[in-house]
N, CA and C atoms of all chains as a GROMACS GRO file, in nm:
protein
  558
    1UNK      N    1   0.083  -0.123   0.000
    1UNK     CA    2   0.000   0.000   0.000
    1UNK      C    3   0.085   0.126   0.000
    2UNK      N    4   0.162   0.145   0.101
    2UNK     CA    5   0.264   0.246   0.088
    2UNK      C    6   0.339   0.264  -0.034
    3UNK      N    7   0.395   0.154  -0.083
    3UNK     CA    8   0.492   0.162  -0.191
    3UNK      C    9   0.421   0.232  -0.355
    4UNK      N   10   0.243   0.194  -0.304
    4UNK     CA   11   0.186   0.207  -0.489
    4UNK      C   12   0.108   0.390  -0.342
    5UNK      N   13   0.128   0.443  -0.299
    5UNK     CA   14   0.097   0.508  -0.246
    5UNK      C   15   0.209   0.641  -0.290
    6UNK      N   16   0.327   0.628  -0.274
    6UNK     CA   17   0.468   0.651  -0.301
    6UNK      C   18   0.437   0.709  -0.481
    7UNK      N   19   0.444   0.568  -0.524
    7UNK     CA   20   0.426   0.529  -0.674
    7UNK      C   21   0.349   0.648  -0.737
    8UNK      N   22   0.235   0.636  -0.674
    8UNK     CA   23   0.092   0.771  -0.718
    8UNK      C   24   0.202   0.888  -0.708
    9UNK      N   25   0.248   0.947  -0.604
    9UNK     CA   26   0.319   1.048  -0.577
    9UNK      C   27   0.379   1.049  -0.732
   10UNK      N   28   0.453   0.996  -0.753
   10UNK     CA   29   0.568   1.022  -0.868
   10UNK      C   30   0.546   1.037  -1.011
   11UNK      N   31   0.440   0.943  -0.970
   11UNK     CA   32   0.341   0.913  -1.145
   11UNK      C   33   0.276   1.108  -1.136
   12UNK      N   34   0.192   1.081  -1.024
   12UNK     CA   35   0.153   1.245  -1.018
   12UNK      C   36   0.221   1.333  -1.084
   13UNK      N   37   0.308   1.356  -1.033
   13UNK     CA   38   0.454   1.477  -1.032
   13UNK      C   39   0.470   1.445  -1.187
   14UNK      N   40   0.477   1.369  -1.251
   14UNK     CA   41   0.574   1.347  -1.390
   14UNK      C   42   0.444   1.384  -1.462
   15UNK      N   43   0.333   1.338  -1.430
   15UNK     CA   44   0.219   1.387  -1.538
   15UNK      C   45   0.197   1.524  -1.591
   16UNK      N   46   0.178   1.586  -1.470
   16UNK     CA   47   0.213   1.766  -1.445
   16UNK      C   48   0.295   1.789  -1.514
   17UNK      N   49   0.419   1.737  -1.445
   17UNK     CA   50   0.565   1.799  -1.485
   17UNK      C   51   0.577   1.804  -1.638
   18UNK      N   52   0.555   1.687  -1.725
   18UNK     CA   53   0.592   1.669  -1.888
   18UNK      C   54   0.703   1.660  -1.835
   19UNK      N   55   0.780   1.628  -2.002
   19UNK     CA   56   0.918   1.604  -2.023
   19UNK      C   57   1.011   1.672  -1.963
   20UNK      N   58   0.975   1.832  -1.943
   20UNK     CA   59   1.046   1.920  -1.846
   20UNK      C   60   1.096   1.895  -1.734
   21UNK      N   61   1.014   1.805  -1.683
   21UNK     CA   62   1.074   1.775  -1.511
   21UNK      C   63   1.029   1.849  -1.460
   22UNK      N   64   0.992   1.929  -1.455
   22UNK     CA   65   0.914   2.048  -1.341
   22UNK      C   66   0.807   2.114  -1.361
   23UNK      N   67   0.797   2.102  -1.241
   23UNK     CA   68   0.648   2.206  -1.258
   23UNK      C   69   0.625   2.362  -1.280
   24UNK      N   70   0.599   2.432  -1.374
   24UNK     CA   71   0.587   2.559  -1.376
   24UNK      C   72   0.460   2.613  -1.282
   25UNK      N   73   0.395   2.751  -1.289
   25UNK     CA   74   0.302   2.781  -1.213
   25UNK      C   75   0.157   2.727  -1.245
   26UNK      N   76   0.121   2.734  -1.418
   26UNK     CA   77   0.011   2.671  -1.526
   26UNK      C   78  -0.052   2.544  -1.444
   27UNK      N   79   0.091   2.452  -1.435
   27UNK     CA   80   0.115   2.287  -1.410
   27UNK      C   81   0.084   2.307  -1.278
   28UNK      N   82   0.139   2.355  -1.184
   28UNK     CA   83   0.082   2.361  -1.051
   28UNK      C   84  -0.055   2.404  -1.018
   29UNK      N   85  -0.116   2.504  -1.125
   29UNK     CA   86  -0.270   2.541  -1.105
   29UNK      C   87  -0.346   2.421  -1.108
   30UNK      N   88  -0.312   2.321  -1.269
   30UNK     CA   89  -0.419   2.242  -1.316
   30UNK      C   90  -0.400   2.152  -1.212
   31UNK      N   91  -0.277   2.066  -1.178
   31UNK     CA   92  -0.289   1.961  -1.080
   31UNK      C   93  -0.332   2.040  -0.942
   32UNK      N   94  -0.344   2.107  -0.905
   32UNK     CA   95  -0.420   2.145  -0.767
   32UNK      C   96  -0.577   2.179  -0.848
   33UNK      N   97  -0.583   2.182  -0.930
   33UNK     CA   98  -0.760   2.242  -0.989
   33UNK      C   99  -0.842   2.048  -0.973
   34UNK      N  100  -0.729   1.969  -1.021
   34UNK     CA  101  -0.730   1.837  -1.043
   34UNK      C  102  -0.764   1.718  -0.913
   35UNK      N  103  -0.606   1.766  -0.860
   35UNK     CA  104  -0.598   1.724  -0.712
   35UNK      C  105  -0.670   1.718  -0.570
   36UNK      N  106  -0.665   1.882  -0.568
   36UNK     CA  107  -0.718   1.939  -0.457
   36UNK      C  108  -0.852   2.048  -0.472
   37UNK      N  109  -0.925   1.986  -0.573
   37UNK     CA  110  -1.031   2.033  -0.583
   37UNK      C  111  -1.125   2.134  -0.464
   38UNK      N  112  -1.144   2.059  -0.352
   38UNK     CA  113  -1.170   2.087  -0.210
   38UNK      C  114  -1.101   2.205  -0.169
   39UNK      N  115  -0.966   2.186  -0.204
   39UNK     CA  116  -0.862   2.304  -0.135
   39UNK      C  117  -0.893   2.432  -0.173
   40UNK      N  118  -0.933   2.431  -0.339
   40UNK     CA  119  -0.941   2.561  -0.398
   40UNK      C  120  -1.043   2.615  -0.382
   41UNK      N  121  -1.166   2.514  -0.368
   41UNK     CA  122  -1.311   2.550  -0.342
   41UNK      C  123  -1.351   2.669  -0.271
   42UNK      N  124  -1.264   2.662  -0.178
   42UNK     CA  125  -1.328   2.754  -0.028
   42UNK      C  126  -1.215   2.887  -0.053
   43UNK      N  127  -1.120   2.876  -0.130
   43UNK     CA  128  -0.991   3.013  -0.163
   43UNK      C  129  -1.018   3.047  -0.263
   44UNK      N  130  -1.007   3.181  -0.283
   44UNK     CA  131  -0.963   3.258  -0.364
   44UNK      C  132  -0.813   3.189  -0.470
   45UNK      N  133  -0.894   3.107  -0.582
   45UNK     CA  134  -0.828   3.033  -0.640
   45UNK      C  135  -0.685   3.061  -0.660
   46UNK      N  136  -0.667   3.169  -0.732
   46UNK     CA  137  -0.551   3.198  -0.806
   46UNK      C  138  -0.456   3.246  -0.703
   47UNK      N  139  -0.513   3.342  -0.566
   47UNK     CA  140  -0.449   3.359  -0.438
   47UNK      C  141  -0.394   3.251  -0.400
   48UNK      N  142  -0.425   3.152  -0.398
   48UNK     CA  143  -0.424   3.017  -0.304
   48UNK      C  144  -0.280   2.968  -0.393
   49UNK      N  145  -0.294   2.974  -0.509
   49UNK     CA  146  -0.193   2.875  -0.649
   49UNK      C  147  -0.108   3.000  -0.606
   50UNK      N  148  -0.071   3.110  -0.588
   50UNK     CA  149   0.033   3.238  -0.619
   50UNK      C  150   0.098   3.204  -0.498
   51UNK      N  151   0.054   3.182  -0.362
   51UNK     CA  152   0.114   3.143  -0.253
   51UNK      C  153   0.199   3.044  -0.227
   52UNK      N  154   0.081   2.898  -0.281
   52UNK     CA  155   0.172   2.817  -0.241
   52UNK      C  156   0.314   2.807  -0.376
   53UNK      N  157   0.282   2.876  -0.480
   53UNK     CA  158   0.349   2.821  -0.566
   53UNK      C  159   0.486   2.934  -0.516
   54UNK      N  160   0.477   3.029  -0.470
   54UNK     CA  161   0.578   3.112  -0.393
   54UNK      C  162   0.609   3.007  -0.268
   55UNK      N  163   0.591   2.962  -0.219
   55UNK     CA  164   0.616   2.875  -0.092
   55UNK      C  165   0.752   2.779  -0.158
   56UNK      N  166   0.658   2.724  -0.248
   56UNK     CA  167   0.767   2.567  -0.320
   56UNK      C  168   0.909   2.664  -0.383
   57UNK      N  169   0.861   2.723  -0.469
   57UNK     CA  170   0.967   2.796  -0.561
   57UNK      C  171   1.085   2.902  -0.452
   58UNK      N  172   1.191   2.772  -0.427
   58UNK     CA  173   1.269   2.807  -0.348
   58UNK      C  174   1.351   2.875  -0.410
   59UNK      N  175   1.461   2.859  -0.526
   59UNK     CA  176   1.482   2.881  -0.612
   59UNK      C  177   1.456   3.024  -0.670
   60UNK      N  178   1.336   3.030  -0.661
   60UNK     CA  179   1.242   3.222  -0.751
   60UNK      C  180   1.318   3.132  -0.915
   61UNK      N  181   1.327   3.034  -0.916
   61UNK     CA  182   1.305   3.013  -1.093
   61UNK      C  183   1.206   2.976  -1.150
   62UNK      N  184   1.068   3.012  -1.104
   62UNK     CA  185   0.938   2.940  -1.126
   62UNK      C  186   0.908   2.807  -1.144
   63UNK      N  187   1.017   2.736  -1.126
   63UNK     CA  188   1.025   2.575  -1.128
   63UNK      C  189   0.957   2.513  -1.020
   64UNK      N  190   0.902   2.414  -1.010
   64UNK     CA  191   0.897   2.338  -0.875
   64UNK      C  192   0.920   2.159  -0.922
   65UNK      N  193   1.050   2.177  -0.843
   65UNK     CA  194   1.089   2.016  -0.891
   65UNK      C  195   0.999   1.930  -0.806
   66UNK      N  196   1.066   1.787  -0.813
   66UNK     CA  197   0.969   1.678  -0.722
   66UNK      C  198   0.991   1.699  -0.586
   67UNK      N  199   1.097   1.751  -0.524
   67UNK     CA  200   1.100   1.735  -0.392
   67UNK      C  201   1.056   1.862  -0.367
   68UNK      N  202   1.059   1.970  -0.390
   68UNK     CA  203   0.966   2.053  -0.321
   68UNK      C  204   0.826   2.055  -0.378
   69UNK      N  205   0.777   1.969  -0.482
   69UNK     CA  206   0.661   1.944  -0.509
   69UNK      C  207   0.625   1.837  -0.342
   70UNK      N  208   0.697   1.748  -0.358
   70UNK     CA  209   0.659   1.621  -0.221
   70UNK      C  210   0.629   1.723  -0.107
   71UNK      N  211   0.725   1.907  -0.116
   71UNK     CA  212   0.683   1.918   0.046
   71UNK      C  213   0.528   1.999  -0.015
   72UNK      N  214   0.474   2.025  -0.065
   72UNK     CA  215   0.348   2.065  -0.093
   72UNK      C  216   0.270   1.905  -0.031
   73UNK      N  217   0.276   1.822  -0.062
   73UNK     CA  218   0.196   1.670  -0.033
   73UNK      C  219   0.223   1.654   0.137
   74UNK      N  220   0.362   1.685   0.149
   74UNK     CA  221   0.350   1.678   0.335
   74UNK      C  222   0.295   1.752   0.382
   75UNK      N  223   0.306   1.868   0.360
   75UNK     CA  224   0.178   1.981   0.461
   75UNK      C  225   0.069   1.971   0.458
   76UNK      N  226   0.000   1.941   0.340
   76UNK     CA  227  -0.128   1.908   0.331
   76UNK      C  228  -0.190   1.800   0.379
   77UNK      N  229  -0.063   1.664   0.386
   77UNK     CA  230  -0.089   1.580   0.463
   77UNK      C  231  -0.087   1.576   0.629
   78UNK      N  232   0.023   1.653   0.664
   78UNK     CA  233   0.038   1.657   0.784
   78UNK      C  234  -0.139   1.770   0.821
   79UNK      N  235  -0.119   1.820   0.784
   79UNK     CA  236  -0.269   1.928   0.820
   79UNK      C  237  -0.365   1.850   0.816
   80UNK      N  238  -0.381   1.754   0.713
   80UNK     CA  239  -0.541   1.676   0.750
   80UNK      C  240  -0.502   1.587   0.875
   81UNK      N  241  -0.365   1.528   0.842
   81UNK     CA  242  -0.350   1.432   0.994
   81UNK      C  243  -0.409   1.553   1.090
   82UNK      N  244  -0.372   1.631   1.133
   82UNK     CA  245  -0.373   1.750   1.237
   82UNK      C  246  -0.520   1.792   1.261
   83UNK      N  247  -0.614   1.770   1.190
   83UNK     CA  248  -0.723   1.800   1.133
   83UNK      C  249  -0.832   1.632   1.195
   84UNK      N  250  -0.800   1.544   1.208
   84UNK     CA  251  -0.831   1.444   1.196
   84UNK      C  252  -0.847   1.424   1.341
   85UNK      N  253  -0.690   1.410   1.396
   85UNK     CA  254  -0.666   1.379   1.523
   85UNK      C  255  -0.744   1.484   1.643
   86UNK      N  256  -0.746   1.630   1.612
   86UNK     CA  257  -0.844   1.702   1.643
   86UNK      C  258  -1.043   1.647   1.661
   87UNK      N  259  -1.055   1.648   1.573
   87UNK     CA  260  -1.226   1.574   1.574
   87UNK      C  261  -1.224   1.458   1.640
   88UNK      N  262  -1.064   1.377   1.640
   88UNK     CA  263  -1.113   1.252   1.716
   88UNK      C  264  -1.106   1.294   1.877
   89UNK      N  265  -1.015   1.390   1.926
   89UNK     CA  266  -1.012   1.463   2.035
   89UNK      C  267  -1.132   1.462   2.094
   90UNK      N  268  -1.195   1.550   1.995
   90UNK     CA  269  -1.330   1.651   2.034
   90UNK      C  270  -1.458   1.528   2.037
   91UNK      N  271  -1.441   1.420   1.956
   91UNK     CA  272  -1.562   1.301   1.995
   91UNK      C  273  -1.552   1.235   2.151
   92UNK      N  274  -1.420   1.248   2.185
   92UNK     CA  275  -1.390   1.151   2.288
   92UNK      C  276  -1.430   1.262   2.388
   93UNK      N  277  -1.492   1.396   2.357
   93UNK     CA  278  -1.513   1.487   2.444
   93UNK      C  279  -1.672   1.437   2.567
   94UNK      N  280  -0.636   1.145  -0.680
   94UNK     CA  281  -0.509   1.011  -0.668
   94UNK      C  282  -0.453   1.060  -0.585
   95UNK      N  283  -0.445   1.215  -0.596
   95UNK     CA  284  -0.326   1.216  -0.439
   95UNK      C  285  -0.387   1.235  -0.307
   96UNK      N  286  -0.517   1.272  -0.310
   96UNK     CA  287  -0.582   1.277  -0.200
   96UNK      C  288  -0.577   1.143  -0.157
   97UNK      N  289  -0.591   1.035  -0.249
   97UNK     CA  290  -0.607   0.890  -0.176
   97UNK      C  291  -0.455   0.840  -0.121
   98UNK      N  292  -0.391   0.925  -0.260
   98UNK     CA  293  -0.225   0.861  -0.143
   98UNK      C  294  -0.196   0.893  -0.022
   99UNK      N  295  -0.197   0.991  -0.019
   99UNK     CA  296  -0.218   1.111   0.115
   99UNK      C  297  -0.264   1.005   0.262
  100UNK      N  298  -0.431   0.979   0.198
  100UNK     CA  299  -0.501   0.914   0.295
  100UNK      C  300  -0.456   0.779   0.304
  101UNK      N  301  -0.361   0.720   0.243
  101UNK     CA  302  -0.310   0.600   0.254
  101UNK      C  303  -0.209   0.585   0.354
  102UNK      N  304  -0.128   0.739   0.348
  102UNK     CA  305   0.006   0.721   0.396
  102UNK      C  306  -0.069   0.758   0.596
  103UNK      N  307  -0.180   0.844   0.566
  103UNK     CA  308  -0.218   0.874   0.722
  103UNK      C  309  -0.261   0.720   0.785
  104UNK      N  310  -0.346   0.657   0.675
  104UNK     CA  311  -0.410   0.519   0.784
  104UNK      C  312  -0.319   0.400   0.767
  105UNK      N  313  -0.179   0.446   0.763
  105UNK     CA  314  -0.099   0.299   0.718
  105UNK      C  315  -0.038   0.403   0.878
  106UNK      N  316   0.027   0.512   0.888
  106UNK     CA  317   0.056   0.552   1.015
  106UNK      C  318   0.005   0.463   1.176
  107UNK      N  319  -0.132   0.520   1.130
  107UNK     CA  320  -0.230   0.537   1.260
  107UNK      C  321  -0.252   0.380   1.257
  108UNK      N  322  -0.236   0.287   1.181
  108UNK     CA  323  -0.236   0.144   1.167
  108UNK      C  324  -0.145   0.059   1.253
  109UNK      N  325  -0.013   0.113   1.214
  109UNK     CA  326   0.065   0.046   1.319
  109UNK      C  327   0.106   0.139   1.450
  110UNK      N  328   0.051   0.228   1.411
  110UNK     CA  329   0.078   0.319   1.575
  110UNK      C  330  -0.032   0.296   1.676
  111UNK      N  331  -0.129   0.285   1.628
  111UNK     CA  332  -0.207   0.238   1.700
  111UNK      C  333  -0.252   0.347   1.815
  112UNK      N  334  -0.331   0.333   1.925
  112UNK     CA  335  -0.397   0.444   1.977
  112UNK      C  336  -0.276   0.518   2.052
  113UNK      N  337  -0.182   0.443   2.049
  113UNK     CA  338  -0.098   0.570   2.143
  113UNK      C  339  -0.016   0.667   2.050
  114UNK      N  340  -0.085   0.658   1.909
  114UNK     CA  341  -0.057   0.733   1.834
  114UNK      C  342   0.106   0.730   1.776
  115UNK      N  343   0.184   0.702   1.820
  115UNK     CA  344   0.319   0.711   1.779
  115UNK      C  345   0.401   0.545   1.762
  116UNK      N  346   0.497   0.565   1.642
  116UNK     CA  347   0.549   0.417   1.629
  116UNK      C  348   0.685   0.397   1.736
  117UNK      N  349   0.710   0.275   1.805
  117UNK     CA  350   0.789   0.237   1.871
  117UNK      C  351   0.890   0.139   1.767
  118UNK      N  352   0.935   0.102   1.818
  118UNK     CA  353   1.093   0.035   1.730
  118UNK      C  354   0.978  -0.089   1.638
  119UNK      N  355   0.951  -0.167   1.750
  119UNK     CA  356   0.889  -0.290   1.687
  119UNK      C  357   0.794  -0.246   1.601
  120UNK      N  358   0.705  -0.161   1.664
  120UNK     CA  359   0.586  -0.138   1.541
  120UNK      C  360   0.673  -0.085   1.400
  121UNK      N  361   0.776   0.038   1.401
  121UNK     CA  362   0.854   0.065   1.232
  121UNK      C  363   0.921  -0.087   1.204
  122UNK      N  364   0.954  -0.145   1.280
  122UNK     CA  365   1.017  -0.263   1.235
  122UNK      C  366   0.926  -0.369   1.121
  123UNK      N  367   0.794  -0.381   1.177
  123UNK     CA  368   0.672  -0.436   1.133
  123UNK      C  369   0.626  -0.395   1.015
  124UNK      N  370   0.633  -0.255   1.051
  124UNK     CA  371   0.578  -0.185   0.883
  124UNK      C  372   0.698  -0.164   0.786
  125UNK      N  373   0.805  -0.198   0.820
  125UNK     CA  374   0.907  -0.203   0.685
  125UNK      C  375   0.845  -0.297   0.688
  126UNK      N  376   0.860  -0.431   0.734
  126UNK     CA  377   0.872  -0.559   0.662
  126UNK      C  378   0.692  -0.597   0.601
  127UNK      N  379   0.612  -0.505   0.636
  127UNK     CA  380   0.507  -0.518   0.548
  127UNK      C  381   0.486  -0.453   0.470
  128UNK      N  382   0.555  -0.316   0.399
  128UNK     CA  383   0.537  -0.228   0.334
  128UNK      C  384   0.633  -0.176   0.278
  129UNK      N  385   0.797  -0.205   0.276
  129UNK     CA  386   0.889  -0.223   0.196
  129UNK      C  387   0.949  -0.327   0.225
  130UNK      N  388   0.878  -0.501   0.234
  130UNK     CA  389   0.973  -0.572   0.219
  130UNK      C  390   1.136  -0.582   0.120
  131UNK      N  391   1.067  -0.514   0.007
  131UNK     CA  392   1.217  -0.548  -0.091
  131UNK      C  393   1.290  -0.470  -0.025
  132UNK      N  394   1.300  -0.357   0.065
  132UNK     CA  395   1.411  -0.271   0.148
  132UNK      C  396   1.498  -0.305   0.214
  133UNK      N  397   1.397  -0.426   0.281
  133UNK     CA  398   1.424  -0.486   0.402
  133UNK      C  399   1.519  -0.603   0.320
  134UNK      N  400   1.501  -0.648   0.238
  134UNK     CA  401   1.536  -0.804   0.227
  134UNK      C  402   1.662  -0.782   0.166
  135UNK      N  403   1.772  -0.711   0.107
  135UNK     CA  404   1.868  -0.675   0.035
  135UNK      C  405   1.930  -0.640   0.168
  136UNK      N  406   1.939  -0.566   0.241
  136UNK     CA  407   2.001  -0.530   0.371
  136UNK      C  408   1.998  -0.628   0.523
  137UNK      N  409   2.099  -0.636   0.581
  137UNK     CA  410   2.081  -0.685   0.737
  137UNK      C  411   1.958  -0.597   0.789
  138UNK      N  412   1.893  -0.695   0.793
  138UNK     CA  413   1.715  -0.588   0.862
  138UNK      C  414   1.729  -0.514   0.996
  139UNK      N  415   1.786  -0.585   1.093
  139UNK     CA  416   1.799  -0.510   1.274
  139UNK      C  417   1.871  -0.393   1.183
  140UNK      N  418   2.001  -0.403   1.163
  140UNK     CA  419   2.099  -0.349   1.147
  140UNK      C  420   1.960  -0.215   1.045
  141UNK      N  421   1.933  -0.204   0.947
  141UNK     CA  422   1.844  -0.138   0.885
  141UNK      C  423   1.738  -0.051   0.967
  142UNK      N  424   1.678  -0.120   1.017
  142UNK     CA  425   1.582  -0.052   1.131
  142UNK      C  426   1.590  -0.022   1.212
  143UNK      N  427   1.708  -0.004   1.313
  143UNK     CA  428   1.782   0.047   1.417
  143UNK      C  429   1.838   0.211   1.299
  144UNK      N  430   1.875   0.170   1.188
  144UNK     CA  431   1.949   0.307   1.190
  144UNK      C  432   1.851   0.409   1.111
  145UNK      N  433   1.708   0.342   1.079
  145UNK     CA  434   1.618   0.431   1.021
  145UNK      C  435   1.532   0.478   1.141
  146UNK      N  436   1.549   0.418   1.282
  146UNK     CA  437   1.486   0.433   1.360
  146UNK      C  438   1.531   0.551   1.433
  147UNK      N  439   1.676   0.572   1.469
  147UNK     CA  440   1.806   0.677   1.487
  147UNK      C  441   1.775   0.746   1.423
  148UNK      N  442   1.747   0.759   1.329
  148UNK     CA  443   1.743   0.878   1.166
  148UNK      C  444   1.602   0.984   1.187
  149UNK      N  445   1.513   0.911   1.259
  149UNK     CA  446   1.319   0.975   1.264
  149UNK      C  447   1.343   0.946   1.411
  150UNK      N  448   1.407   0.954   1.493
  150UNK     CA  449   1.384   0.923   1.645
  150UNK      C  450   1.476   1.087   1.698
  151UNK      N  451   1.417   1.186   1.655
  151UNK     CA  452   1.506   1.314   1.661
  151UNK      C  453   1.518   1.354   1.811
  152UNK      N  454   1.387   1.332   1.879
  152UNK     CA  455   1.384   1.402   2.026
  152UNK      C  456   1.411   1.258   2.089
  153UNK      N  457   1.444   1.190   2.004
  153UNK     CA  458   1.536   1.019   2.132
  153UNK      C  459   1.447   0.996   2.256
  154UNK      N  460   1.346   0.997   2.200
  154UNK     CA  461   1.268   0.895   2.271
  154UNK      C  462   1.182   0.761   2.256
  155UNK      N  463   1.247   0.705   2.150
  155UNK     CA  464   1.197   0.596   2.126
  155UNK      C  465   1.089   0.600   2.047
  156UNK      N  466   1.036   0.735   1.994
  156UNK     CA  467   0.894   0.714   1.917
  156UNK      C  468   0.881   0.814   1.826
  157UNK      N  469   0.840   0.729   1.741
  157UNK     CA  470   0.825   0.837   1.575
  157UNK      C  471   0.670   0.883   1.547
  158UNK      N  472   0.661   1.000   1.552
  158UNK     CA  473   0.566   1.049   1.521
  158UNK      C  474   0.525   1.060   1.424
  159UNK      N  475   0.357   1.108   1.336
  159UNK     CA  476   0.350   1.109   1.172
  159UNK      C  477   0.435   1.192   1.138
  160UNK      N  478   0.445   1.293   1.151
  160UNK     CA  479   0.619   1.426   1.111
  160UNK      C  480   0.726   1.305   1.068
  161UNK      N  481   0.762   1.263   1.188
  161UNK     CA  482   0.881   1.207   1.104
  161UNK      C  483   0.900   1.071   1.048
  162UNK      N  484   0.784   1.024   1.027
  162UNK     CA  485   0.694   0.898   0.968
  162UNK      C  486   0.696   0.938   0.847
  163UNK      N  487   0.656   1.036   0.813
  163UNK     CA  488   0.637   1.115   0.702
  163UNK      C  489   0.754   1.129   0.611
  164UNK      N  490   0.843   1.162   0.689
  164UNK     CA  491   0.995   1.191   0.694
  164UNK      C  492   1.052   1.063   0.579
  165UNK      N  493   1.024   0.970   0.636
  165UNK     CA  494   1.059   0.851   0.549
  165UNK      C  495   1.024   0.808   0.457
  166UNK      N  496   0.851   0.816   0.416
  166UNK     CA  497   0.842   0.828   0.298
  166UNK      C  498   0.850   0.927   0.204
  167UNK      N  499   0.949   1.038   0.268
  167UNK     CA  500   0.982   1.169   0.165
  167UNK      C  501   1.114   1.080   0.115
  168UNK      N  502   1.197   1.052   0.221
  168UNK     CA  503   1.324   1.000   0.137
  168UNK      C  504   1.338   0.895   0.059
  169UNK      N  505   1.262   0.797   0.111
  169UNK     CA  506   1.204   0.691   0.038
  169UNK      C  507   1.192   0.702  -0.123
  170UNK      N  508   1.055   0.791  -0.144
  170UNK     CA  509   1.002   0.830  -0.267
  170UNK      C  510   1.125   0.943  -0.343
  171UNK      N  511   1.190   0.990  -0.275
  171UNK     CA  512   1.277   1.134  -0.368
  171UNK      C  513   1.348   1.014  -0.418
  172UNK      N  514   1.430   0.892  -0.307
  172UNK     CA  515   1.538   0.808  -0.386
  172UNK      C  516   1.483   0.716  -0.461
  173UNK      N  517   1.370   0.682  -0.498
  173UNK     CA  518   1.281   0.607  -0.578
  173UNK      C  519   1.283   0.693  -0.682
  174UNK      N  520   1.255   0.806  -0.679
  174UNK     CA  521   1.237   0.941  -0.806
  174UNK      C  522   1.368   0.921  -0.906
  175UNK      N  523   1.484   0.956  -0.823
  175UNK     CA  524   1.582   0.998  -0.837
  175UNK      C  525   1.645   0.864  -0.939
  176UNK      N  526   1.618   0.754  -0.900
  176UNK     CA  527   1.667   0.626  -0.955
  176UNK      C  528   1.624   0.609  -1.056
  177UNK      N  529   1.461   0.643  -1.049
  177UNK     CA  530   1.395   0.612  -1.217
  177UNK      C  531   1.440   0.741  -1.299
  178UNK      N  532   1.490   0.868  -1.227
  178UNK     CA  533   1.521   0.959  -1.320
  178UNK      C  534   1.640   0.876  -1.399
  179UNK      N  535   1.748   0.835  -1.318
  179UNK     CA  536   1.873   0.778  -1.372
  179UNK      C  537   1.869   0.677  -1.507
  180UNK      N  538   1.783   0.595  -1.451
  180UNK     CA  539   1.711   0.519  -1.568
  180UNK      C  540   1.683   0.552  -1.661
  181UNK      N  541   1.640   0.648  -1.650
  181UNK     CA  542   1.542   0.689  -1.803
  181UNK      C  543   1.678   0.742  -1.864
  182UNK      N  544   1.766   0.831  -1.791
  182UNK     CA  545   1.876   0.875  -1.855
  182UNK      C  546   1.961   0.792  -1.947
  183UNK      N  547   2.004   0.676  -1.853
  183UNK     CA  548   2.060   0.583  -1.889
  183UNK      C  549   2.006   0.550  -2.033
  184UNK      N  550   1.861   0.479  -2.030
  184UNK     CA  551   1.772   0.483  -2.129
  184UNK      C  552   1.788   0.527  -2.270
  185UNK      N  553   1.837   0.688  -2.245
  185UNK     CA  554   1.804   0.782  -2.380
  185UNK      C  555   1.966   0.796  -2.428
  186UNK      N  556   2.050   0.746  -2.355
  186UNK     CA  557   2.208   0.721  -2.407
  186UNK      C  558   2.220   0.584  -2.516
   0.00000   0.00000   0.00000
């Protein structure tokens, strides 16, 4: 499970990415328009893509390779964990 | 797809951590060998999981939290990335 979990990750990233290897800002809109449907829903779309895509783009070369693409997937992951463990808090209330 | 990886990588966590929330030696020990056996099986395994355990055991107390649970399948997947990048290189020579 982990490993084809992993797998998704990479397949992800390269779909976006094309032959380029990286993600420009375009590529980062559609796979979050794609992805994180939910995410954009409730933001001010293009606010939301200008931020995080300033967040990843360590660099300022408008690129976002795979590993700072992966830390976009940890925060979001770590936040729903964070998000999760909270409500289970608040049931056991 | 990545929302489900995402949610894969949280309930494969909370799976072997179980309610006290955090993994102890034996439980990461368990989930390599169910979720990267091929990792495990090329390497001396103690010897392997003692030093991935050292590596995500930052505040040395014996227990890995999702943060640095997480941690591992970042390096995991970048050196999985990184290998099939090589490949393909290799590939187009």
């Amino acid at each position: 499970k982990m490993e084809h979990a992993m797998e998704t990750m990479m397949f992800m990233f390269h779909k976006f990415a094309g032959d380029k290897g990286y993600l420009a800002k375009e590529d980062l809109r559609i796979l979050m328009e794609k992805e994180f449907p939910v995410l954009l829903e409730n933001q001010k779309e293009s606010l939301t893509v200008d931020k995080i895509m300033k967040d990843l783009d360590e660099c300022q070369d408008s690129r976002v390779g795979f590993q700072n693409f992966f830390k976009l997937t940890v925060k979001l992951t770590i936040a729903c964990n964070d998000i999760c463990n909270t409500h289970e808090e608040e049931g056991k209330e």
